[in-house]
N, C-alpha and C positions, 0 to 999 in steps of 0.2 A: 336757884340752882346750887347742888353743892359741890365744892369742890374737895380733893384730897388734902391734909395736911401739909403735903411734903411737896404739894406745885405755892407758890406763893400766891395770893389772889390781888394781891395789891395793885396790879395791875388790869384788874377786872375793869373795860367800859361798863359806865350804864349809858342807856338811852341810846338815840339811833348812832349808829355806826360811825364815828369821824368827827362827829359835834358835842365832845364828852368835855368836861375840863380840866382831866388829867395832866401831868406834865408832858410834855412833847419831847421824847425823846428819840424821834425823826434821825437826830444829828448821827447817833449812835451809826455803827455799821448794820451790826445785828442785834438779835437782844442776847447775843452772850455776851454780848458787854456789860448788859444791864442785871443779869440774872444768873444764877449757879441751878442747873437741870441736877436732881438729886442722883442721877444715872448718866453717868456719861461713856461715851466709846472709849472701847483702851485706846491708848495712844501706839499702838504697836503695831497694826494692821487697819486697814480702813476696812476689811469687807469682815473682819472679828465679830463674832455671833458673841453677843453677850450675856450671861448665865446661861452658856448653852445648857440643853437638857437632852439628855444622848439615850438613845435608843432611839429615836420615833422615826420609820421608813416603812413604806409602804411599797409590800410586793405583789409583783401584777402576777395576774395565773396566765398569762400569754406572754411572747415576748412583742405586740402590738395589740394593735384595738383589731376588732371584728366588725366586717358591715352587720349593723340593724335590722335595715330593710334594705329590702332591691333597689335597684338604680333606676331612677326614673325613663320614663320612655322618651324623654326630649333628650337630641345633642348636644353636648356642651361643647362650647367655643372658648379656649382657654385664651382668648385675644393673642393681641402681639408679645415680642419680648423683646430682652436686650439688645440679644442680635440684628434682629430685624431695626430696629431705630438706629441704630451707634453704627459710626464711619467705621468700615473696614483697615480702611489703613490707615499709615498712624506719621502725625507730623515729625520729622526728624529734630527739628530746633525747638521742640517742647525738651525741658529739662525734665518734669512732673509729665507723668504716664495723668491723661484727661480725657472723660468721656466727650466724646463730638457728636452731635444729629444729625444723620447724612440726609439735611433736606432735599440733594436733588436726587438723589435714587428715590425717596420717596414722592415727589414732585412728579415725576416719570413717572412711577408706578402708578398715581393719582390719578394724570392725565388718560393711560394707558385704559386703568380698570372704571373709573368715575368719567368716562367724556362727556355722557351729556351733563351733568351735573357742570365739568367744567366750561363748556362750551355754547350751553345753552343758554346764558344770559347775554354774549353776546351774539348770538343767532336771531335772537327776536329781538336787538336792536338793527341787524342787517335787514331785517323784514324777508319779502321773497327774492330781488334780488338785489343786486347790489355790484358797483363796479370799483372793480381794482385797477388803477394804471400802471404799467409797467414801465419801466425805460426803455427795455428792447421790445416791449409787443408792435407791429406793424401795423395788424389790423385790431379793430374793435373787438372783432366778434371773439378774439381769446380772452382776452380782460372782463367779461362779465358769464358771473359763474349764477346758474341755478340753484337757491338754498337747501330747496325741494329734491332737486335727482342727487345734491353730496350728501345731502343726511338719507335717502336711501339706499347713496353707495355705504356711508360708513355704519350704515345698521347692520352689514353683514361684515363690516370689516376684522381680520385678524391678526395682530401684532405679533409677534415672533414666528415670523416664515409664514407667513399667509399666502395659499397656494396659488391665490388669483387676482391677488392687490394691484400686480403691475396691467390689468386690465381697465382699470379706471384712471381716464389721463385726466378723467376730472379734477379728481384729488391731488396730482401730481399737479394740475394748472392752479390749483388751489394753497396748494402748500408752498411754491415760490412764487405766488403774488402776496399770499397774505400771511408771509411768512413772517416778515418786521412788524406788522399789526400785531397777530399773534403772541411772538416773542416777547414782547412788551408790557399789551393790558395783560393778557391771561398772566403772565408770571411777576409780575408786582401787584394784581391786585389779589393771587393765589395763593403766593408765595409766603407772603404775612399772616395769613388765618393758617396757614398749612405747616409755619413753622408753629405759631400760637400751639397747636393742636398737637406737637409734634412733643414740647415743651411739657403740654398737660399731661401727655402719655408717659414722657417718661416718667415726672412725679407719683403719676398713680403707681409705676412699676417699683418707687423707692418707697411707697409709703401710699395705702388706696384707704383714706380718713374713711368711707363711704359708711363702714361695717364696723365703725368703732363703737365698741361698748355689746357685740354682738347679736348675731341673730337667731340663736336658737335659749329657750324658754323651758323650764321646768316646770309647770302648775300641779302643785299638790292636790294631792285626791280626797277620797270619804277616808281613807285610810292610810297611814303612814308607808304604806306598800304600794298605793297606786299613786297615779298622776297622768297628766300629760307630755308631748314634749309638743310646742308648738313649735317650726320652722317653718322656714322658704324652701320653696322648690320649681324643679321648672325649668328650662331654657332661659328666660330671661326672668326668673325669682319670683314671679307674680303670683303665686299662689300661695296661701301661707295653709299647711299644714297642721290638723289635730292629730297626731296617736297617742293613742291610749298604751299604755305600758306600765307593766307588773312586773315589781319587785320579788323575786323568790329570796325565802329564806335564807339560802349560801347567796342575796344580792346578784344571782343572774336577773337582766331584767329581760321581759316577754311581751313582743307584741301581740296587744287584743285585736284578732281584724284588720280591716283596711283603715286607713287615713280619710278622715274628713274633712275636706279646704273647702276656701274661699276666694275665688277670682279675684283680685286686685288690679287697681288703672297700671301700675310701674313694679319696680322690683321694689321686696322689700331690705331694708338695708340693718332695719334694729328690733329689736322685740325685747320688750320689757314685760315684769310678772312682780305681783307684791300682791301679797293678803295683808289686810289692814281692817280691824276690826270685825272679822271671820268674813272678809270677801275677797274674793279674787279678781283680781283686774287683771287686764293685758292692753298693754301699749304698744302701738307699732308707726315705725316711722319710714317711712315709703321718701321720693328725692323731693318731691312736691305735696306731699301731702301726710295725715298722721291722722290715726286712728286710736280708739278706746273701746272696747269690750269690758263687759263682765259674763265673769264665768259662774253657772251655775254648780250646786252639790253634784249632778251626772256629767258635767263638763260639758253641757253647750256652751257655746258664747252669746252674749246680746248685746249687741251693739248699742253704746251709750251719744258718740259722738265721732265724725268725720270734719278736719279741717284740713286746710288748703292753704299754702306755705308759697307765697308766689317767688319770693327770693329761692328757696331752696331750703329745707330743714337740717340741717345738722347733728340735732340730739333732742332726746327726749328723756324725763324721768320722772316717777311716780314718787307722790309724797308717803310719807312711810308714818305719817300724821293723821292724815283728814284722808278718808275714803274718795277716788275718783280726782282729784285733784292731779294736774298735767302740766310741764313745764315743758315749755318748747326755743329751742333757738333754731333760730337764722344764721344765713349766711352775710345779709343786710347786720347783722351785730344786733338785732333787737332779740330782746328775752321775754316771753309771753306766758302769763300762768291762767290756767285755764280748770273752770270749779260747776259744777253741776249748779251751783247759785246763782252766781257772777257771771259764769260765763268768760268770753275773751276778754284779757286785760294784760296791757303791755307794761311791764315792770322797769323794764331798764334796757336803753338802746344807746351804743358807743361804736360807727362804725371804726374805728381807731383802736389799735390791740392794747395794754395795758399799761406794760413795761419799755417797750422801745419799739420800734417801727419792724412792723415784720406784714410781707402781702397775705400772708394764706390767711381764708374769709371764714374759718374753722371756727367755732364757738361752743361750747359746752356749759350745762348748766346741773344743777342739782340741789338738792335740801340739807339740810343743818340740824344740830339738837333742836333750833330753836323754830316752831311753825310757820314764822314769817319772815325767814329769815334765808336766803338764797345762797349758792356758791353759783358764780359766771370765772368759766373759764376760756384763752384763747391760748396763744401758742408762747405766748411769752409768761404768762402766771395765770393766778386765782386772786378773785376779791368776791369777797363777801358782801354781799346788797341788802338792806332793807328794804323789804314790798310795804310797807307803810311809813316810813319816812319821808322828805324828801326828794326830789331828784337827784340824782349825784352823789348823795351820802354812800360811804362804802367802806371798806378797808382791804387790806389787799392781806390774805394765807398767805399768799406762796408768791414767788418771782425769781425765775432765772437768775443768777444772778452770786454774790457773793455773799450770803447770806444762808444757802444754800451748800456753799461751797461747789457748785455747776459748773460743768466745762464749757468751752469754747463751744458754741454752735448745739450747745444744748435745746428742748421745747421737749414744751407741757406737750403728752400723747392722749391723756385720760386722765382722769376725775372722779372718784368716786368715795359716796358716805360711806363707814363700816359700821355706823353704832344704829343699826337697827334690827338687829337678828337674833332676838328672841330674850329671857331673863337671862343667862347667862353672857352676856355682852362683853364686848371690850368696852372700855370708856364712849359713853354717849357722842362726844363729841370729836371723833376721828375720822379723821380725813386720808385717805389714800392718793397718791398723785405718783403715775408713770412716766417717765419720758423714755429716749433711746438709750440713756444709759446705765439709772438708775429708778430705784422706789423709795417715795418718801413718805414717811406717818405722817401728820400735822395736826396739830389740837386745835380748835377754835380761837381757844381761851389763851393762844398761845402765837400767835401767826407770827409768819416768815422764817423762824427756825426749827427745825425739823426733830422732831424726838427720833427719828431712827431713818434714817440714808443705808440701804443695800445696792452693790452693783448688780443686777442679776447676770446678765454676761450671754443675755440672748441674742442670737444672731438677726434676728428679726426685731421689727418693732413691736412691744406688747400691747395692743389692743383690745386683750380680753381679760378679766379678772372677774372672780367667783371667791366671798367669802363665807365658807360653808360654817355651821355651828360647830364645837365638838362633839368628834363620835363618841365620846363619853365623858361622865364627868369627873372634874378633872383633869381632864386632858386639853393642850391648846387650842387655836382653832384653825384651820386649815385654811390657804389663801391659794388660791390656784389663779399662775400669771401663763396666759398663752403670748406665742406671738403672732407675728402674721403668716411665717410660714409654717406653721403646724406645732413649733418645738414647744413643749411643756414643762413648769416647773410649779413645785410645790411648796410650799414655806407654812410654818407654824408660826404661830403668834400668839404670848404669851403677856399677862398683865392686867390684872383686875384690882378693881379697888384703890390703893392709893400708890401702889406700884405703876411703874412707865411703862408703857408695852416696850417688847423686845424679842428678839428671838428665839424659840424653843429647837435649838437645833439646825444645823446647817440645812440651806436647799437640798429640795431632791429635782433630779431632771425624771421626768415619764417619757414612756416609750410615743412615739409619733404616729402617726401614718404610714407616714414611709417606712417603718419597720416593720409592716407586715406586709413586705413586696416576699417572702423569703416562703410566705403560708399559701401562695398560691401555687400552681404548677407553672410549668417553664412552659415558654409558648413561642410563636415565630417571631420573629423580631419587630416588623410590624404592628405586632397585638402586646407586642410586650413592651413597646414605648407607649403605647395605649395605655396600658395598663398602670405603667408607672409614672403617663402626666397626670392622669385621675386619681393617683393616690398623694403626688406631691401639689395635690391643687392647693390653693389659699384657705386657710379655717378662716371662716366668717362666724362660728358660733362656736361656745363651748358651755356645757351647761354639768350637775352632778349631783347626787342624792347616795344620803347615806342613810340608812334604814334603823331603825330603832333597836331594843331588845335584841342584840344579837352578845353571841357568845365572844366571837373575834370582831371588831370593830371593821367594815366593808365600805367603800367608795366604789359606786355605780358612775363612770365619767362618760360622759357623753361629747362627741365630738359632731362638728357640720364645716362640713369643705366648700369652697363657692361652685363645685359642680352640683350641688341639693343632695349629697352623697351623708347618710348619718352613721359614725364608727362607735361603738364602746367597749368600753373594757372596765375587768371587775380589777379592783386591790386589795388588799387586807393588810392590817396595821400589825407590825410584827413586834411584840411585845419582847424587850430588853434582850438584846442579842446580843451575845459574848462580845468581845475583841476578839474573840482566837476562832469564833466562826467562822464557819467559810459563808461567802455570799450565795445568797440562794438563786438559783439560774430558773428559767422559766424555760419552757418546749411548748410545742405545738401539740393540742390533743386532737384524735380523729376527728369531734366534735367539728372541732375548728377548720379543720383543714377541709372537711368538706362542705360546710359553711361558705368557707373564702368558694371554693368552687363554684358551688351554685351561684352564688355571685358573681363571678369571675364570666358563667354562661351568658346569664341575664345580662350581664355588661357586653357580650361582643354582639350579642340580637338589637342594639340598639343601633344606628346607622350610624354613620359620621356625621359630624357636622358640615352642610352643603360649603363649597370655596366658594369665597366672595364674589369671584368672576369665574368664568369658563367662555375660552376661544369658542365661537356660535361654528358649525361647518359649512352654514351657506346662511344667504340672506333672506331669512325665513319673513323678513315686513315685507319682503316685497315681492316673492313669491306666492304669499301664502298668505299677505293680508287680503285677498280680496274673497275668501273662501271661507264658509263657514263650516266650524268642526260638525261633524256629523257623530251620531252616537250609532257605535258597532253594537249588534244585535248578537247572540248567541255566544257558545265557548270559543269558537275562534280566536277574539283579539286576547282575551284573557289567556287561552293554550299559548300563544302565540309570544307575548309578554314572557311569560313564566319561562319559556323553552331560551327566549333570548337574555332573559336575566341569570339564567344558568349555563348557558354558553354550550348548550347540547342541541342535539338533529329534533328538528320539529318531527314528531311523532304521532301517529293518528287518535291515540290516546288524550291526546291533547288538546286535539280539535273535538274528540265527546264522540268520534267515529267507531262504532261497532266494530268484529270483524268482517271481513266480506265473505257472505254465502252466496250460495245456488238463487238465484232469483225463481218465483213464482212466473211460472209460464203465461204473458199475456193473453186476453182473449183475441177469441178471432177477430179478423179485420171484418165489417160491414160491408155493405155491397156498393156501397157511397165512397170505399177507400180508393183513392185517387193512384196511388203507391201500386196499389193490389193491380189496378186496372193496367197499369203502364208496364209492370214486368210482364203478366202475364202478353199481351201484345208484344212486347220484344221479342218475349222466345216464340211466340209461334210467326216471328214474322211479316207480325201488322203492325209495327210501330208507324211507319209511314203514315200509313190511312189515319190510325188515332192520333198522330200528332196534329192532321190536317184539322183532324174534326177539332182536338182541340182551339187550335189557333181559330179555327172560324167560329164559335161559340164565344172565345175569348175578343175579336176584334169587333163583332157587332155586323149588321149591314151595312154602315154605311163606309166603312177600311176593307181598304186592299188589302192582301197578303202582301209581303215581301218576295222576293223573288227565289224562287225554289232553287236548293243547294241540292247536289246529290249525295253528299255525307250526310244528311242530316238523318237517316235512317240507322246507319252504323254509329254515329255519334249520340246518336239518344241512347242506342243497348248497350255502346261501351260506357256513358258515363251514367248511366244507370246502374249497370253491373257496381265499376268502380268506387262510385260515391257513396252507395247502400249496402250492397255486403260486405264490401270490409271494414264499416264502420259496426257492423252489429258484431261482426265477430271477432271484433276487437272487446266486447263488453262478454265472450264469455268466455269460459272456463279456457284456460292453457292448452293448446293442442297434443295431441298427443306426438310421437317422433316421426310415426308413419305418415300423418297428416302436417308438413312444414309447407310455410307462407310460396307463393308461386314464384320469389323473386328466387329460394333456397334451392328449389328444385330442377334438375336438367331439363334442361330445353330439346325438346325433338327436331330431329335435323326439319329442313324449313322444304318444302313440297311447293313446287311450282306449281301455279294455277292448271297448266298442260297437262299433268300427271292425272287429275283428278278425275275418274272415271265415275262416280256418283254426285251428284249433290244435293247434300243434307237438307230435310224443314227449313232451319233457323238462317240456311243461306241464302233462301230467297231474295231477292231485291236487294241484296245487299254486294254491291260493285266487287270485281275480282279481285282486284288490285290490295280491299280491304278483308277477305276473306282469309288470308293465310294470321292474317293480325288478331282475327276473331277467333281461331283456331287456336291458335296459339295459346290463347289466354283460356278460352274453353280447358284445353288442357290441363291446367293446374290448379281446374276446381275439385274439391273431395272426390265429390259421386262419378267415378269414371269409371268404366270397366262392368264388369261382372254385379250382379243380382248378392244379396244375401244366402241365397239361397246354391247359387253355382251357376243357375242354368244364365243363359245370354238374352240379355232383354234387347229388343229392339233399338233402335236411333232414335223414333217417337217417343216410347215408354222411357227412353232415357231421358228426353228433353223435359217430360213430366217429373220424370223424380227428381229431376234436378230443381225442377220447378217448387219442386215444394218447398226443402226446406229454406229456399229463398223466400219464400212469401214468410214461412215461422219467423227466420230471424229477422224478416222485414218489422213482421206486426210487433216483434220481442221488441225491434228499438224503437219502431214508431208509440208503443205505451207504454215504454220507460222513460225515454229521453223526447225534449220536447221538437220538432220538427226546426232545423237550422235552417238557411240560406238552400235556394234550390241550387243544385249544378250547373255548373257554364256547358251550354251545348258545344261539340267539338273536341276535340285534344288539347 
């Protein structure tokens, strides 16, 4: 290995790592006690850019990124936040303003929304039932409760004003005997996992380790223009994502087509990518488990190998050496390298952090100049491992610490090699390492002092770093540090050959997410905190490609938000800009703006995400357990659905209903119709005798009749009349004004039985007393009066014409409609 002139090598180890026999200069603080670095920071500023080189900034053609592709069709659930965990109010005799965990508003809301969860382990130590004594109960039979009828009162029960709760004295007999039970186990043996959890939540919300080192992937194509991007996507991340996407010459890039995935067991949390000796691989590390592909020249994948991480995975990273080779940590502190020869082999396992006691179970690992040669990191440093030495041999890069010059409550955030991107390299042996407050270079050949400490001054913790080649040569090479909550920053990095890297130029900050809230349109307020938690979600990925042969030097940046949401945006390197220029301002082109819309569409067709709980309106298990759903046949339920999800009048359109016409005239009645037979004997007068003949046909010889009524003659015509025509003429067409229903029409003053100097056919046999009743109603059917014609028809020929069109509209509904319930004899 050669080193530069100008680093001194004299203190080069040979042999494995720690067991050299060198002089031990341990005692030292750092090794700037020991050594003179041929470049040092001025003494005048700590965040001083050293031989800056001024021009180099990069202008976006947007003032934000632009979604990609459309928003996936699963809801996202942006979990809990601050709010929701941290005590609303605030202790008066705290000096220092301190976050607190309001575990019993959450304890309550636990019990409230999780009861059987909470409740059910000690339910099925009660069995079915079980007895509470009281001090005041008198008798027994209050003090023993049924398990079976309170867990199907509380299947339907409702917590904030539940309309019928105080109907169950079960629960109330329940709640003051087994109230000191209750109060007790459930909230100390709840109480502790519920804080545990309460504790991990908030951690995740300061700092979520899960997606460190990123999840979305760049795989270069047949051509310097194409590629992929692989990410996650998805409601809960489990499907990891192929597109395809081309580079245009101004470096717009275009998606080819739809997306190709692959179902996965969990979310995925990393995805790695490296070509190494003209192959591409891809690494992915899921919460239990880690995967390996190889990519084909068309970009399939083929799957090389699947493992299974029982503690929990951490990190993954690809050797930038040996093709296929896999380094995996735990949360157990073991470090496993994995080779298509060998197979699993665990390297080094310390479940104890490096530098000083710290609990998070976080581990990271990665490679070196040297092939067998490891970087393990945890929260407190970096040591460098020997895979063929020893166990235990090692030396430590990096450490928190004063050596470092590190503040108070400083940790390692990320780890990562730089010297492996292509002949134009920085020094082989460079080591990148983030924490919350700063970035630090580190050589190999050189551990524990740092050649270059920046503050970056990001609000978030950085998580994510991308060191791209330069866009030309020449030129330094571009570092892009995200954090976690979307904000972006770019640095240059300059140094080849026997020069220290160092800075080409102050940071630049890039526009976010959240900056192109201003490119959509304005919307309700509802849709527009929508809109603005799905643009301020968490970046889990940041990936970038810069295109060859161009005129102006282009950066393609790709963004991935924890909703599977993908943004990018183009920049161009803006070559040696005055002082006395003005800065160049970016707009929004149509392009764009109707872009962000369509987007903006597709984003509100997606539903919400379901709330964890919803008040039930009734006790649906115990109603409606004993019933099986039945499957609705036709457009109905669906019309029916559609009408109440839109909050409009059910409409016949809806149901699949035609409009209503003129029905087709049934045919005639047979001589067998029962209906035919029974009108026509009303009106002429023989209903008696046929009902007799009836009933005696109907009882047999060996039954009596009942004993003869004398309505039953006038009772069979009236409820004959009644029951039958005005049910058929009810089915047609609207009357016209002349012809209104008999209730509408005046009544004829009423004719004593004495007056009546004739009597009609139809009154036959039919008692005085109910003739004036019959009349009456005769009255106010259609056919009354006069002929079509003019001239005057008979009292016969009327009773006939009347007769007919009662029998039409008889047979109209007896073969349309199917025959109901016969009439009750009588009034």
């Amino acid at each position: 290995m050669d080193f530069p002139s100008s680093l001194p090598p004299s203190l080069f180890t040979t042999g494995p790592l720690g067991l050299s026999d060198v002089p031990d200069v341990s005692f030292m603080c750092s090794w700037r006690d020991a050594l003179t670095l041929p470049e040092s920071l001025p003494q005048g500023s700590e965040n001083a850019a050293p031989h800056v080189a001024k021009g180099l900034l990069w202008e976006p053609d947007t003032p934000g990124p632009l979604p990609l592709l459309p928003p996936g069709p699963d809801p996202w659930d942006p979990g809990v936040t601050a709010q929701e965990l941290l005590f609303r109010g605030g202790y008066q005799f705290r000096r220092q303003p301190r976050a607190v965990l309001d575990v019993t508003e959450q304890l309550s809301r636990f019990l409230w929304d999780h009861g059987d969860i909470a409740f059910a382990p000690l339910g099925k130590l009660m069995l079915e039932n079980f007895k509470l004594e009281g001090a005041r109960s008198r008798s027994k039979k209050k003090t023993v409760v049924s398990v079976k009828r309170l867990l199907q009162d509380l299947g339907g029960h409702q917590p904030w004003g539940c309309p019928w709760a105080y109907l169950s004295q079960r629960q109330r007999r329940f709640s003051i005997l087994g109230g000191p039970i209750l109060s007790t186990s459930v909230a100390s043996l709840l109480g502790e996992l519920l804080h545990e959890e309460l504790a991990l939540r908030w951690e995740q919300l300061l700092l979520d380790e899960a997606f460190t080192g990123g999840a979305l992937a760049w795989v270069p194509g047949r051509t310097p223009r194409a590629g992929q991007l692989v990410y996650p996507a998805g409601g809960a991340l489990d499907r990891l994502y192929f597109q395809k996407v081309i580079l245009t010459p101004g470096g717009e890039p275009r998606a080819l087509g739809g997306p190709g995935h692959i179902r996965l067991r969990g979310p995925v949390r990393q995805v790695v990518t490296r070509t190494v000796q003209g192959e591409a691989l891809l690494a992915v590390r899921s919460d239990y488990h880690c995967a390996l592909w190889k990519v084909s020249g068309q970009g399939q994948p083929a799957p090389l190998q699947v493992l299974q991480v029982g503690k929990g995975a951490t990190g993954i990273g690809l050797s930038p050496h040996l093709p296929g080779e896999l380094a995996i940590c735990s949360r157990s502190g073991a470090i496993c390298l994995w080779t298509p020869q060998d197979g699993l082999q665990q390297i080094y396992k310390d479940p104890e952090t490096l530098v000083f006691r710290d609990p998070c179970p976080w581990r990271w690992a990665d490679f070196t100049a040297h092939p067998r040669v490891l970087t393990v990191g945890d929260r407190t440093g970096v040591k460098m491992v020997d895979t063929q030495g020893p166990p235990g041999c090692g030396l430590l890069l990096f450490r928190g610490g004063a050596e470092a010059s590190c503040q108070k409550g400083e940790r390692v955030l990320l780890t990562q090699y730089l010297g492996d991107c292509g002949p134009e390299c920085l020094h082989p042996t460079l080591h990148l390492i983030c924490t919350q407050f700063s970035l630090y270079l580190l050589d190999e050949r050189l551990p524990l002092v740092p050649l270059l400490k920046w503050d970056h001054g990001l609000p978030s913790a950085p998580l994510l770093a991308r060191l791209l080649p330069p866009p030309r040569t020449g030129l330094p090479r571009p570092l892009l540090l995200a954090g976690q909550g979307g904000e972006l920053q770019v640095l240059h990095i300059a140094g080849e050959g026997a020069s220290a890297p160092r800075l080409a130029g102050p940071p630049q900050s890039l526009p976010s997410r959240s900056d192109s809230l201003s490119a959509f349109p304005l919307l309700e307020p509802k849709s527009q905190w929508r809109l603005r938690e799905r643009l301020t979600a968490p970046a889990i990925g940041l990936a970038a490609a810069i295109p060859p042969a161009a005129a102006t030097p282009v950066l393609s940046l790709f963004q991935l938000s924890a909703a599977g949401d993908v943004f990018h945006q183009r920049l161009r390197l803006q070559a040696d800009p005055g002082p006395d220029s003005p800065a160049p301002t970016a707009s929004w082109t149509p392009q764009a703006s109707a872009s962000c819309s369509q987007w903006l569409k597709a984003l509100l067709e997606v539903p919400p995400a379901p709330p964890v709980w919803a008040a039930p309106t009734f006790s649906h298990r115990r109603l409606l357990g004993c019933f099986e759903p039945q499957k609705a046949e036709g457009k109905a339920p669906e019309g029916l659905r559609t009408a109440m999800a839109k909050g409009r009048v059910l409409q016949p359109r809806d149901l699949g209903l035609l409009p209503t016409e003129e029905r087709a005239p049934a045919p005639e009645p047979g001589p067998e119709d029962e209906l035919s037979e029974r009108l026509e004997a009303a009106w002429e007068g023989r209903a008696a005798a046929w009902w007799e003949r009836r009933r005696g046909s109907s009882l047999g010889p060996g039954k009596q009749p009942k004993r003869h009524k004398r309505r039953t003659q006038l009772s069979s015509t009236f409820s004959s009349l009644s029951g039958r025509l005005d049910l058929s003429d009810a089915a047609s067409p609207p009357p016209s004004p002349e012809r209104t229903l008999p209730e509408a029409r005046p009544q004829p003053p009423v004719t004593p039985p004495s007056q009546e100097s004739t009597q009609e056919p139809w009154a036959r046999g039919v008692p005085s007393e109910r003739q004036q009743t019959l009349r009456d109603y005769m009255a106010g059917l259609p056919l009354r009066g006069a002929a079509p014609g003019g001239a005057s028809v008979p009292s016969s020929q009327t009773s006939s014409v009347r007769a007919a069109p009662s029998r039409q509209r008889a047979a109209v509904h007896s073969g349309s409609q199917p025959h109901g319930k016969k009439p009750r004899m009588g009034f």
